[in-house]
N, C-alpha and C positions, 0 to 999 in steps of 0.2 A: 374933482371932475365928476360929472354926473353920466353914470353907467347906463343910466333909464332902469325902465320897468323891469321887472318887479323888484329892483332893493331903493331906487329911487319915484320918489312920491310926490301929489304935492303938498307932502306933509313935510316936517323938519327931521332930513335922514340927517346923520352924521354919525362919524366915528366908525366905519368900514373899518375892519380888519381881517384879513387874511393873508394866508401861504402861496405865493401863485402857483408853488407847485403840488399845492391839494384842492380838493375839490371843495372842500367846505370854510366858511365865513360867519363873522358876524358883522350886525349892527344896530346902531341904535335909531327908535322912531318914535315920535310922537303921532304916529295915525291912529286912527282909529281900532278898537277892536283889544286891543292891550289891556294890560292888567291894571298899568298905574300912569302918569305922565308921561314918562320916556322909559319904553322897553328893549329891551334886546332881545332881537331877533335872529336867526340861524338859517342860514341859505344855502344852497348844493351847484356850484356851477359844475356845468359840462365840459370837461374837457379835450380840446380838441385832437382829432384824430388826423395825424397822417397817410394818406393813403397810397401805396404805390404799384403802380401797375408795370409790368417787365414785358417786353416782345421782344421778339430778332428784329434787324431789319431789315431785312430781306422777304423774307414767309410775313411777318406781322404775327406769326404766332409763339401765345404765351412763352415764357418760359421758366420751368415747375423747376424749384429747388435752388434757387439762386437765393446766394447770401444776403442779406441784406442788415446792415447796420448801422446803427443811429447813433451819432455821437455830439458830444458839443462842437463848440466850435475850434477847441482846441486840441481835438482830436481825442478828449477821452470818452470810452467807449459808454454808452448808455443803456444799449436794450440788443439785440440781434436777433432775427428772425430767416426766415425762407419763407419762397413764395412757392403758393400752394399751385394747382394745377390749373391755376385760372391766370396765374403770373402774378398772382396779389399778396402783397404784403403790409400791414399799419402796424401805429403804433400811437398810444395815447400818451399825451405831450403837457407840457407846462405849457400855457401862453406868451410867460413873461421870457423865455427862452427863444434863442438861436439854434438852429441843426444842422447838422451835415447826415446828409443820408448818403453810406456809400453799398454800390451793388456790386458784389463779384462774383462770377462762376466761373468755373477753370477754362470754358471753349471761346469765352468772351472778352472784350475790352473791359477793364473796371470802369464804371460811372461814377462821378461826384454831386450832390445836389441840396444847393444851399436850401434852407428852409426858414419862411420868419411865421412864425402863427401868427403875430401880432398883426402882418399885412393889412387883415381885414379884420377891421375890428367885429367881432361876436360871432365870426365864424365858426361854426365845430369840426367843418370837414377839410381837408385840403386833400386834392386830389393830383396825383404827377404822372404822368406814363412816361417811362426810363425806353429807349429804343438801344436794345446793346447791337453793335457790330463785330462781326466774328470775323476778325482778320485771317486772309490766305495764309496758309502754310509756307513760312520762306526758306526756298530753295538756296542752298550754297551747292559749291560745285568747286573743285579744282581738276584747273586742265593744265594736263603732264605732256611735254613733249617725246613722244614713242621712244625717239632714238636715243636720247639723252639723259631721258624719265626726269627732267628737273620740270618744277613749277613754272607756266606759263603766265605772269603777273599782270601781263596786261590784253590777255584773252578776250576779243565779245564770243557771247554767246548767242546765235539769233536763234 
């Protein structure tokens, strides 16, 4: 498949080789500029970053020190970070890879969030805003009747 500019030419590239989960590659070219016929060349791709951004939903503001971790898809863990005081957290990624980015803080719902770098082909950035919801505090209650002190089972409460 042809990647384009700059490891494809409209010279004869062939024989790409790389890791896709490092940054560096080679390959081979007949253009111009080389030493002999068909040279090998050495190339740096950029690896793309995940970017994730955390708010409440309620205020919309950030929130600083939440977990955040990046896993495969089958749950084994990859990288783990917190987000700084802007709500921000990334992480730089394979291409060829799948993610699950999950966010936990102790006042919050956990979030899950699929991830495909591939999406878009030649992107380096991928950007998410995660909105966590802070669930109310749930109230229990048992209601005892005075005279008898047994439990009340089928009590409303207004």
């Amino acid at each position: 498949r042809n990647i384009g500019a700059p490891i494809n030419s409209s010279f004869d590239d062939f024989a790409i080789c790389w890791n896709p989960g490092n940054e560096t590659g080679y390959f081979s070219s007949n253009r111009p500029g080389g030493e002999g016929d068909d040279d090998i060349y050495r190339f740096r791709m950029e690896l793309p970053t995940i970017e994730i951004y955390v708010k409440d939903s309620v205020s919309q503001f950030p929130i600083e020190n939440a977990e955040v971790m990046l896993t495969d898809t089958l749950g084994v863990l990859i990288a783990t970070n917190r987000t700084d005081s802007l709500g921000q957290s990334s992480f730089k990624v394979a291409r060829a890879n799948h993610y699950l980015v999950k966010v936990k803080t102790t006042e919050y719902d956990d979030y899950d969030l699929f991830v495909n770098p591939q999406a878009e082909s030649g992107a380096a950035l991928f950007r998410f805003g995660v909105t966590l919801y802070n669930p109310p505090p749930a109230i229990t209650a048992l209601v005892v009747d005075e005279a008898s002190q047994t439990a009340l089972t089928e009590a409303d409460i207004t």
